[in-house]
Backbone as a chain_set.jsonl record, in Angstrom:
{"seq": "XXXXXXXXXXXXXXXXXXXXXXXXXXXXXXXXXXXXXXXXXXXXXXXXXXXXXXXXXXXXXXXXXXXXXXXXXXXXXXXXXXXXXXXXXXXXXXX", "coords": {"N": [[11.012, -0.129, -30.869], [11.211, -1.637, -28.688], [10.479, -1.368, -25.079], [10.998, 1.728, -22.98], [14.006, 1.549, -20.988], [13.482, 0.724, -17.263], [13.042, 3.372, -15.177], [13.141, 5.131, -12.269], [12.195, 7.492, -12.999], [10.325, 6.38, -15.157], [8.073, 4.571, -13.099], [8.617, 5.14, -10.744], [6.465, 6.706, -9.692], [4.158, 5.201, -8.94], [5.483, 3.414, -7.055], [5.644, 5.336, -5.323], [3.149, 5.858, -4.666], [2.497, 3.484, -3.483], [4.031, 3.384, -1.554], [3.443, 5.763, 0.199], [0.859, 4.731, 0.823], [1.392, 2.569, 2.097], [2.528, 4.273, 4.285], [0.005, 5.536, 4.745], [-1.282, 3.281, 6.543], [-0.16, 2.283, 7.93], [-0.18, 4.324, 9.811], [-2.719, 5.169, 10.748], [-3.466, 2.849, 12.129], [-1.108, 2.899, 13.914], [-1.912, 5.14, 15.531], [-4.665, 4.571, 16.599], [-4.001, 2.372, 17.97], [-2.247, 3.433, 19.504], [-4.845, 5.504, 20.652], [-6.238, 3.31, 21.65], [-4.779, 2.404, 23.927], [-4.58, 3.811, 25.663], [-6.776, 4.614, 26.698], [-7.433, 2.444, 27.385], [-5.804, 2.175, 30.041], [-6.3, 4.389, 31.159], [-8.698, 3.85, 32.079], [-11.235, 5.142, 31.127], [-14.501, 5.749, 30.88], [-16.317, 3.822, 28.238], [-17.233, 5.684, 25.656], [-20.075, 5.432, 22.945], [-18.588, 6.627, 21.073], [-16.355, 6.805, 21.114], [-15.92, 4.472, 20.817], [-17.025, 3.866, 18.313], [-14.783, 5.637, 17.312], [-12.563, 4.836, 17.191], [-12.864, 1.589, 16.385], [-13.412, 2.8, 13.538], [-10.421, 4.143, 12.739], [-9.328, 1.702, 12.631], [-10.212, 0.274, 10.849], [-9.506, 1.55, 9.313], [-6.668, 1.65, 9.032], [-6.535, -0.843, 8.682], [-7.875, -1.337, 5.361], [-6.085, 0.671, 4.377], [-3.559, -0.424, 4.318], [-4.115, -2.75, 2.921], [-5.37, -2.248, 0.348], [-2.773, -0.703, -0.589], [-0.772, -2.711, -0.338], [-2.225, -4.151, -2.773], [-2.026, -2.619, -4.438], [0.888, -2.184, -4.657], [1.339, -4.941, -5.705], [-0.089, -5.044, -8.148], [1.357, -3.404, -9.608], [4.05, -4.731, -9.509], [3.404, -7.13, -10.822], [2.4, -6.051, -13.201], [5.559, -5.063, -14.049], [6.239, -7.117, -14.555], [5.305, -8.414, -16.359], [5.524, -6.708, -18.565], [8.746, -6.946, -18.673], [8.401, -10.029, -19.376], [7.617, -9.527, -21.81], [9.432, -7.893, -23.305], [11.319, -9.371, -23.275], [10.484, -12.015, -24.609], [10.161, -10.467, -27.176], [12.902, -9.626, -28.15], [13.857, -12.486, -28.117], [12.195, -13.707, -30.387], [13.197, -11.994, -31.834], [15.868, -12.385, -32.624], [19.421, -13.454, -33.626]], "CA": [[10.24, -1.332, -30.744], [11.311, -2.303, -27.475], [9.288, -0.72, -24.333], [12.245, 2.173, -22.462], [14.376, 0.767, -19.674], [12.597, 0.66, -16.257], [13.78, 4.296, -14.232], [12.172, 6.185, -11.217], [10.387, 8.074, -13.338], [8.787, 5.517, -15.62], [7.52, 3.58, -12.527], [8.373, 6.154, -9.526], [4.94, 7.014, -9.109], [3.448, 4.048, -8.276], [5.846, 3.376, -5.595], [5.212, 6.516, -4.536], [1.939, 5.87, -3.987], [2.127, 3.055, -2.666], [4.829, 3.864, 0.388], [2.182, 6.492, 0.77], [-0.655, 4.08, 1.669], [1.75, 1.799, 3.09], [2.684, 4.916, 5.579], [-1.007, 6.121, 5.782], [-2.055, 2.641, 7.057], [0.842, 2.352, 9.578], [-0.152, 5.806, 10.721], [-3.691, 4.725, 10.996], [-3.114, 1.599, 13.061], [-0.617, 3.097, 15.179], [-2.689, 6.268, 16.033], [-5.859, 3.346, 16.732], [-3.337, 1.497, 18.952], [-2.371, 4.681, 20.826], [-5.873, 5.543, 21.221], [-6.911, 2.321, 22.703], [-4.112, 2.012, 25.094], [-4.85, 5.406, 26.325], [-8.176, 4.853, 26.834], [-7.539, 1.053, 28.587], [-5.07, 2.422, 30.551], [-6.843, 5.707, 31.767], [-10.163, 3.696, 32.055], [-12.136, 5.485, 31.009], [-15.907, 4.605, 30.533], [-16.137, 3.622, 26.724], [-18.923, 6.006, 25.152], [-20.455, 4.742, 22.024], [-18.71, 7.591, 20.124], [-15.153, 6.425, 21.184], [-15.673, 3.015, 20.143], [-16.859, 3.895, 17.114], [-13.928, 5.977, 16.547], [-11.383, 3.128, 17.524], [-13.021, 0.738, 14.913], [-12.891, 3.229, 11.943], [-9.465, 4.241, 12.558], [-8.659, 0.047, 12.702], [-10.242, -0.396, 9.685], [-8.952, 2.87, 7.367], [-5.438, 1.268, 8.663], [-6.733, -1.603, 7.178], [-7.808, -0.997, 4.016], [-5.1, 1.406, 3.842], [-2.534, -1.529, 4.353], [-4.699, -3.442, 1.868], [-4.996, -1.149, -0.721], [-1.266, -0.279, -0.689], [-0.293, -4.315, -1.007], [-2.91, -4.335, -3.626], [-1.595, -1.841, -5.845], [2.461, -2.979, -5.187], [1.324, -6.282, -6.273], [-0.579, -4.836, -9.401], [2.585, -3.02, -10.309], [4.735, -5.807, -9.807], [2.661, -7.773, -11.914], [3.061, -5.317, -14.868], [6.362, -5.123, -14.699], [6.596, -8.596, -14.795], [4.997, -8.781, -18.093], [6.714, -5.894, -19.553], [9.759, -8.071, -18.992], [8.081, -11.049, -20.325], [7.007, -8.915, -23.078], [10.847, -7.666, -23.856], [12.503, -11.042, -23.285], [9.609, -12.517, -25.57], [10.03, -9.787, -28.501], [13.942, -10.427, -28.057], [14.057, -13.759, -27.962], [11.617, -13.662, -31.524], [13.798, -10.817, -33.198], [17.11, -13.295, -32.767], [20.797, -12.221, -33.24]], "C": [[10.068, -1.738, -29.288], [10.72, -1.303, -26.472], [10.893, 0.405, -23.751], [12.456, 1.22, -21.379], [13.682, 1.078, -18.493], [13.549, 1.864, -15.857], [12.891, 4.84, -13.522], [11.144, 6.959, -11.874], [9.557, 7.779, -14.397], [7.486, 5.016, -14.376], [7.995, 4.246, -10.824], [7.092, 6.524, -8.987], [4.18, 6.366, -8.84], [4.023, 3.74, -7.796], [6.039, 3.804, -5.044], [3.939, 6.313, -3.902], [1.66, 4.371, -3.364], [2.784, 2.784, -1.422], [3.907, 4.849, 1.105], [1.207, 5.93, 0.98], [-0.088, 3.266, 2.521], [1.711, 2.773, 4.492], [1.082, 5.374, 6.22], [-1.613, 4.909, 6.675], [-1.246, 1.976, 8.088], [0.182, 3.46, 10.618], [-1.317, 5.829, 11.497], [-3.639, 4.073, 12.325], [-2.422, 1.843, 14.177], [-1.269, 4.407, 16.056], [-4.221, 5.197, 16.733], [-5.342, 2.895, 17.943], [-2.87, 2.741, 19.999], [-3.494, 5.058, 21.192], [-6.107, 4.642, 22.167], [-6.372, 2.38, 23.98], [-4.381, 3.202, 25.615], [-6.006, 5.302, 27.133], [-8.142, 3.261, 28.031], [-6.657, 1.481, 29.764], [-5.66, 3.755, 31.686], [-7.853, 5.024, 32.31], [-11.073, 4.299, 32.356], [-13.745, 4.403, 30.678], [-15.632, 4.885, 29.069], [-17.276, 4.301, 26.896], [-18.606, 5.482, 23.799], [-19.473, 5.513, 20.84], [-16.91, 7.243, 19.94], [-14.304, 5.391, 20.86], [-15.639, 2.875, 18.827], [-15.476, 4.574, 16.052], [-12.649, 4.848, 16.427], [-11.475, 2.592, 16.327], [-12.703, 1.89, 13.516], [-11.639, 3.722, 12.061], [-8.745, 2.917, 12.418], [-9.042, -0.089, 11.495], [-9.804, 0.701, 8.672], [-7.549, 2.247, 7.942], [-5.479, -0.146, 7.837], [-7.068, -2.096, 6.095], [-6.931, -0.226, 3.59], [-3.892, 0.163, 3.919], [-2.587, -2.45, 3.171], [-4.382, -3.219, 0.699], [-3.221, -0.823, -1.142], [-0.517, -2.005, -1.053], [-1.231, -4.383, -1.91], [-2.648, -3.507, -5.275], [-0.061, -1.678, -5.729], [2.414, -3.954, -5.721], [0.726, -6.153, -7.914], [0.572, -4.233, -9.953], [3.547, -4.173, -10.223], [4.221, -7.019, -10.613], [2.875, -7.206, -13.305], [4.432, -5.073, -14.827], [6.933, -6.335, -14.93], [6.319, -8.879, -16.777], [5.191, -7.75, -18.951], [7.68, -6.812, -19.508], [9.383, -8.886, -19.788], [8.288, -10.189, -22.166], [8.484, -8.654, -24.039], [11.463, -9.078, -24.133], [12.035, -11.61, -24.707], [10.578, -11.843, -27.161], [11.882, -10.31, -28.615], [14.505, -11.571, -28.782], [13.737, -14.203, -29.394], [12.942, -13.029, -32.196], [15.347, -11.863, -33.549], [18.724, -12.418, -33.318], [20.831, -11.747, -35.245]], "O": [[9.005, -2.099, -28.785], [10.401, -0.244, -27.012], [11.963, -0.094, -24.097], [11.667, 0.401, -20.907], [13.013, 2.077, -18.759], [14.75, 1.684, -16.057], [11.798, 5.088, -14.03], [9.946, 7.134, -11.652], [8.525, 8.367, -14.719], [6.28, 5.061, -14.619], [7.593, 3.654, -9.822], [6.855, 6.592, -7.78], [3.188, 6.914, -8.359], [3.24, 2.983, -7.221], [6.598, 3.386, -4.03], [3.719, 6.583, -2.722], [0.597, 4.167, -2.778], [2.327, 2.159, -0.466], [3.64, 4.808, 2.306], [0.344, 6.669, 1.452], [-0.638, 3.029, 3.596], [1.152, 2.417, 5.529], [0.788, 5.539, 7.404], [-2.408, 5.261, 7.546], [-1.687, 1.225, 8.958], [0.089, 3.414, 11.845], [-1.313, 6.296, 12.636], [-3.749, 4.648, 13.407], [-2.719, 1.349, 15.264], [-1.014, 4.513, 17.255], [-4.581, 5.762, 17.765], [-6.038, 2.952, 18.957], [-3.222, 2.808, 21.177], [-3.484, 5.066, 22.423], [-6.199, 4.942, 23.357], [-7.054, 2.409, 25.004], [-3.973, 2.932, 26.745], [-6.13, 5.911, 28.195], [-8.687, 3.131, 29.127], [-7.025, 0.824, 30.738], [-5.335, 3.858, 32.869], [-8.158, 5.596, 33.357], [-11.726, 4.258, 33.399], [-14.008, 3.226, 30.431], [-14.96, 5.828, 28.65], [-18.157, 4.043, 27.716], [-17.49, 5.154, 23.398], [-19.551, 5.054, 19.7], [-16.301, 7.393, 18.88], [-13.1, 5.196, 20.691], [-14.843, 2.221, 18.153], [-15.166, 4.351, 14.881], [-12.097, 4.288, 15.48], [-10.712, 2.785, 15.38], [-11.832, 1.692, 12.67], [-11.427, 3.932, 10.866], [-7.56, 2.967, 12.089], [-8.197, -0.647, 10.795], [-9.798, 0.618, 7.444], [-6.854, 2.304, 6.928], [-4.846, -0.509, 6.845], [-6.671, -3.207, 5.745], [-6.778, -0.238, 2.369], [-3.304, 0.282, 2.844], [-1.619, -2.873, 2.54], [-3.466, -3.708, 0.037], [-2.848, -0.816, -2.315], [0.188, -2.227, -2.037], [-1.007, -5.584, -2.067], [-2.904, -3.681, -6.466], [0.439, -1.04, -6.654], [3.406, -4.208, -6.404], [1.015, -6.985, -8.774], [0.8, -4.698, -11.07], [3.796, -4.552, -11.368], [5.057, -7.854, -10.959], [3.388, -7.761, -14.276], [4.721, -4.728, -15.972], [8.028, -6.51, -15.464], [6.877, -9.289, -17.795], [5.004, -7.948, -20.152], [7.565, -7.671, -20.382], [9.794, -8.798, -20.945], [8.929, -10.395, -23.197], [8.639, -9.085, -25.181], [11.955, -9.587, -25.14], [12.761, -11.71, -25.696], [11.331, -12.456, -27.918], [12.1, -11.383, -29.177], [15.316, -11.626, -29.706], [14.567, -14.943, -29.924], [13.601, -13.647, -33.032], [15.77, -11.976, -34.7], [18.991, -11.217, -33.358], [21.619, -10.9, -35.666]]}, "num_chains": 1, "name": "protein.A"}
């Protein structure tokens, strides 16, 4: 009746994947942030092609940052209401 107990590998794989977006949108951001400083630091002339890469590596870290708090928070949400859901049925079935 009751749902199994919560273990790594009911619910391992979705916080697998999302330490894996958390890390790709660290990896992002800090590869973005080493670029720039490289580039402010060297001063170079900005071409159009360098800027553009800057910004899309700033923004795949963040949507990858996004994304990754977006789908820990959707899993922590369901297991919230699995709990509910146990406590609930529980709580009904009585001793």
């Amino acid at each position: 009746m009751n749902a199994p107990p919560f273990t790594f590998l009911t619910h391992g794989r979705w916080l697998l994947r999302a330490l894996l977006l958390l890390a790709y949108g660290v990896f992002c951001g800090w590869s973005a942030g080493l670029l720039f400083g490289f580039l402010v630091e060297r001063q170079f002339d900005f071409e159009l092609d360098a800027l553009f890469g800057i910004e899309a590596l700033m923004l795949a870290g963040f949507f990858g940052l996004a994304h990754a708090l977006v789908s820990l928070w959707d899993h922590v949400d369901g297991l919230r209401h699995i709990a509910f859901r146990e406590t609930w049925i529980d709580f009904e079935d009585g001793p």
